[in-house]
N, C-alpha and C positions, 0 to 999 in steps of 0.2 A: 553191177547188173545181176539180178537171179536170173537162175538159168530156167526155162521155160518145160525143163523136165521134169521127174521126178529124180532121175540119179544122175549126179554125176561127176564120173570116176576124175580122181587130179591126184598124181603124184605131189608126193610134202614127205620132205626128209626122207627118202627112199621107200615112204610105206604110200599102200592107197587107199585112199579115204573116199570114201560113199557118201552122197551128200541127198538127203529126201526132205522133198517138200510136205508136212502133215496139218489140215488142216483142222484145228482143236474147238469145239462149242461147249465145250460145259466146264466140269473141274479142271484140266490142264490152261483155261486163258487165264489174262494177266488178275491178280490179285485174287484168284482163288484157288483151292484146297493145295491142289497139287502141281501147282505151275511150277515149283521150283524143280521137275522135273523140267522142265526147258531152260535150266540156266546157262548159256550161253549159246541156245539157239538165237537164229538171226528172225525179229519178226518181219515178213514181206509184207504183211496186210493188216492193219488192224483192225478195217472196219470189211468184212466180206462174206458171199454167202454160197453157200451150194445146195441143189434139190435135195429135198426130203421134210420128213414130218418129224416134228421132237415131239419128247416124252418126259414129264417126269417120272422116275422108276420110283417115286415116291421113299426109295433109301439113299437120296442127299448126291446125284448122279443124274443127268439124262439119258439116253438114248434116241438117236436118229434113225429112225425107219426109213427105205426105197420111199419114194415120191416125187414125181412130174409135175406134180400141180402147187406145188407147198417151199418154200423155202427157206435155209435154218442157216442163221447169222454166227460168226465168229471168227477166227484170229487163223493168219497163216504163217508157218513159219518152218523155213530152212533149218532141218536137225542134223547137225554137223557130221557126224557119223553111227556104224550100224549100234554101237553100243548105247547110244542113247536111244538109239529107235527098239532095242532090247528091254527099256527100262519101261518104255511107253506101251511095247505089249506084255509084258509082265503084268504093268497096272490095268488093263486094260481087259485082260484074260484071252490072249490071241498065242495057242500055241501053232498054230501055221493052218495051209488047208486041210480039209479032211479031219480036224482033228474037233472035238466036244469043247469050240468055242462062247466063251463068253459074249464078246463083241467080234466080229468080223471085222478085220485089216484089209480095207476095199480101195481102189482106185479109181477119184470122177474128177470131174473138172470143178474149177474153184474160180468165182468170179468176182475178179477187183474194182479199184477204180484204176489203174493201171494194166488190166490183159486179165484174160484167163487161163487158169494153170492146171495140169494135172497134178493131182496130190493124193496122198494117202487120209482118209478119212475113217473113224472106227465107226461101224453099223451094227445096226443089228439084226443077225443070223435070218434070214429068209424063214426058217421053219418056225421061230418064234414070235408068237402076236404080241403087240403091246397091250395084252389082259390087266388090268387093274391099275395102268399108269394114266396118270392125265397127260392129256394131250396139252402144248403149250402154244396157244393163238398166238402169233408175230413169229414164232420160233427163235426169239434169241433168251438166251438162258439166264445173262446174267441180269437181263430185265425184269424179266418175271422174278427172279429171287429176289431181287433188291424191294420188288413192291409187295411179294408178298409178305415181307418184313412188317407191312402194315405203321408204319414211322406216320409219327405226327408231322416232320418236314422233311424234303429233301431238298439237294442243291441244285439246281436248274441253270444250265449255263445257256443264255441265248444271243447270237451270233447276227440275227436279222432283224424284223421288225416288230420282235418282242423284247427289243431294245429303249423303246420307246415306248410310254406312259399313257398318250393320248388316247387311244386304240382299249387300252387297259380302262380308261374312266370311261369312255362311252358305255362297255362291257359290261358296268358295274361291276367289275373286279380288280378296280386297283389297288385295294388292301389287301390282296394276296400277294403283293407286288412290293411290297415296301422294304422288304428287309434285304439288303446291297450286300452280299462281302466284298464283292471286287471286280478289277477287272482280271479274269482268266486269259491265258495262251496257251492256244491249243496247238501244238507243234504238231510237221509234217500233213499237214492239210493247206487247202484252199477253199476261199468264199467264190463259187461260181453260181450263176442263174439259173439253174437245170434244170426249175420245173418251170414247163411251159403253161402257162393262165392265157384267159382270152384279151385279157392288153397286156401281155408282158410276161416277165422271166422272174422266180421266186429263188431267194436265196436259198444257200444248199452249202455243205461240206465236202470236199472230194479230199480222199488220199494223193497229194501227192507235196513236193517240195516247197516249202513255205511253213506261214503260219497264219491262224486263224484267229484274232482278238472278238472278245465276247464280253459281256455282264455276267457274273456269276450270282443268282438269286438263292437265298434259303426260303422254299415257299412252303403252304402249310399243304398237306394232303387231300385237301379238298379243290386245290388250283387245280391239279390233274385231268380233273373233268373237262374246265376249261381248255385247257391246254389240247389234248388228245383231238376235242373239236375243231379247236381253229383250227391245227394242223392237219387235221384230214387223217386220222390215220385211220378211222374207220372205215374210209371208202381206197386207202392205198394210197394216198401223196405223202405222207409224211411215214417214217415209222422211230418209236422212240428207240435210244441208243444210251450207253452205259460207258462213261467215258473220263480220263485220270486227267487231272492239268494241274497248272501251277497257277495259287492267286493269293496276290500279296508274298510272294516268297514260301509259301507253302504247298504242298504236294497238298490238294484234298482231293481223294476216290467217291466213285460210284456217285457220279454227277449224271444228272439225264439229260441230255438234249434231241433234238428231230434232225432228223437226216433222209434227203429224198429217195424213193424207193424204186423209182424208172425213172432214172437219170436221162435228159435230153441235149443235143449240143444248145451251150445258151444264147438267151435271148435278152433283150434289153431291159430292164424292169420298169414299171411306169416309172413317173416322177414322182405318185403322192408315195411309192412303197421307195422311192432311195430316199425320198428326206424325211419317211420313217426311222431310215436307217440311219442316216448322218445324225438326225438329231436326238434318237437314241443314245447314239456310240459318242456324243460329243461329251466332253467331262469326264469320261469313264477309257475311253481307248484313247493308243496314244497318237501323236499329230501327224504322225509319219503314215501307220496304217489306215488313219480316214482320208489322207492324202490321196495315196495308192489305191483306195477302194473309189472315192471321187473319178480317178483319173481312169479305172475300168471301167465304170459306170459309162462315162462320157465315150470311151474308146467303145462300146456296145451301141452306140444309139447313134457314131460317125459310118 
C-alpha cells in the first residue's frame, strides 16, 4: 500500500530513510530523456493528472504553470530516499526556497484512479511567465511529442468498440484499419463503463489490478482525425494517452490509445456497443478475457 503522504520516515538497518511521493510530466516519465533518474523508484500511477497549464520551453523540456482551470497528465512515483530526490533537483534547478530557482519544488495534490495524493511536483517560479513557450492543449507531454514527430503511422491499441470493423466501413474508413500487429496486454489496468451516454456506459481504462486485452493497429496519420472525433476529445470524453505493452512477445512503445476524462461509477452499456465489443475482440483476444468481460457485462445489466 503507498502511503498517502508525501514522507515517510521507516527505520531499515539502523538508518532512516525518507520516502517522497514526485509527480513527473515531461523528461523524467517512462521512456524518456531522463527517467533513468527514477531507477528504482516505485511507479504508483501511471496514468494521472494534477492542475496547471503546460508549456513547451521550446529547448526539448516542459514546464507546468499554476492553474485551476487546466489539467497536465503524467506518472507518480515513490522516490525511495532524499538522495535521489537530490538528483531530481539538481536536474531540475531547485536549490531550495528563496533561492534563484529554475523550477520550483512545490506541493499539490495528485489525482489517480486509485485516491488522491500529496506529492512533490516541479513548477514554474510564480515571477516567470511562459514568454515565448507554446502552450500544450490536452497537457500531456508525451502526446504531443510523439505527434509532433509528424510519423506516417502509429500504433493504435484499442480496447473497446474500435475493436470491431463494422462501425469502420459505415465511416468510410476501414482501410485505415487494416493493418493488425496483434493482440496487446496491457497490465495493471481494468476495462470498466465510466462514460455515462444516454443508453448506456462506454468503455474506459482504469488503473488498477488486472489486465486489459486490446487490438494493436499500425494506422496511417491521417486515421487521427477520425479517431480524435469519434472519441470526443474535442468536447472532453475521451482524451488520447501514450502507453508501452507487450504484443506478440514484444515490448512495442509510444502506442496511443483514449482513456476517459471524468470518470463516472459504471453503467451497463447498450447491447449494440457490447457486441461491438465481443465481436471485435473475437479472433484476436483470448477466450478467458472475452469470458470475464461477457460475464461483467451481464453482472451490469443484473
Amino acid at each position: 500500500m503507498v502511503p498517502s503522504k508525501i514522507d515517510e520516515m521507516k527505520e531499515e538497518e539502523g538508518s532512516i530513510l525518507t520516502k517522497h511521493l514526485v509527480f513527473v510530466y515531461g523528461t523524467l516519465r517512462w521512456h524518456e530523456s531522463n527517467h533513468h533518474l527514477l531507477f528504482g523508484a516505485e511507479c504508483v500511477a501511471q496514468q494521472c493528472w494534477t492542475k496547471g497549464k503546460l508549456y513547451d520551453s521550446n529547448l526539448g523540456y516542459p514546464f507546468l504553470a499554476a492553474s485551476e482551470d487546466n489539467k497536465v497528465y503524467g506518472e507518480l512515483y515513490q522516490v525511495e530516499d532524499d538522495e535521489m530526490l537530490e538528483k531530481l533537483d539538481e536536474l531540475e534547478g531547485y536549490y531550495g526556497p528563496g533561492e534563484n530557482n529554475y523550477y520550483i519544488r512545490y506541493s499539490q495534490q495528485i489525482h489517480t484512479d486509485k485516491g488522491s495524493y500529496q506529492a512533490f511536483v516541479y513548477i514554474l517560479p510564480e515571477d516567470r511567465e511562459p514568454q515565448d513557450m507554446r502552450f500544450i492543449d490536452g497537457g500531456d507531454w508525451c502526446v504531443d511529442q510523439l505527434l509532433r514527430k509528424e510519423r506516417q503511422s502509429y500504433y493504435y491499441f484499442a480496447y473497446g468498440s474500435c475493436m470491431d470493423h463494422e462501425r469502420f466501413k459505415i465511416a468510410g474508413v476501414d482501410h485505415f484499419f487494416q493493418k493488425t500487429i496483434g493482440r496487446g496486454v496491457l497490465n495493471g489496468f481494468q476495462l470498466r463503463f465510466t462514460k455515462k451516454m444516454h443508453d448506456g456506459g462506454r468503455a474506459d481504462i482504469i488503473e488498477d489490478y488486472g489486465t486489459v486485452e486490446g487490438v494493436v493497429y499500425e494506422i496511417p496519420a491521417e486515421a487521427l482525425d477520425y479517431l480524435y472525433m469519434r472519441e470526443g476529445v474535442g468536447v472532453g470524453c475521451y482524451r488520447p494517452a501514450v502507453i508501452h505493452l507487450p504484443v506478440n512477445g514484444n515490448l512495442l512503445t509510444q502506442i496511443l490509445t483514449f482513456i476517459v476524462v471524468d470518470k463516472e461509477p459504471e453503467s451497463a452499456p447498450p447491447n449494440h456497443y457490447s457486441e461491438e465489443i465481443l465481436r471485435g475482440g473475437s479472433g484476436f483476444l483470448s477466450d478467458g478475457y472475452l469470458s470475464n468481460l461477457k460475464k461483467h457485462i451481464d453482472e451490469l445489466h443484473n
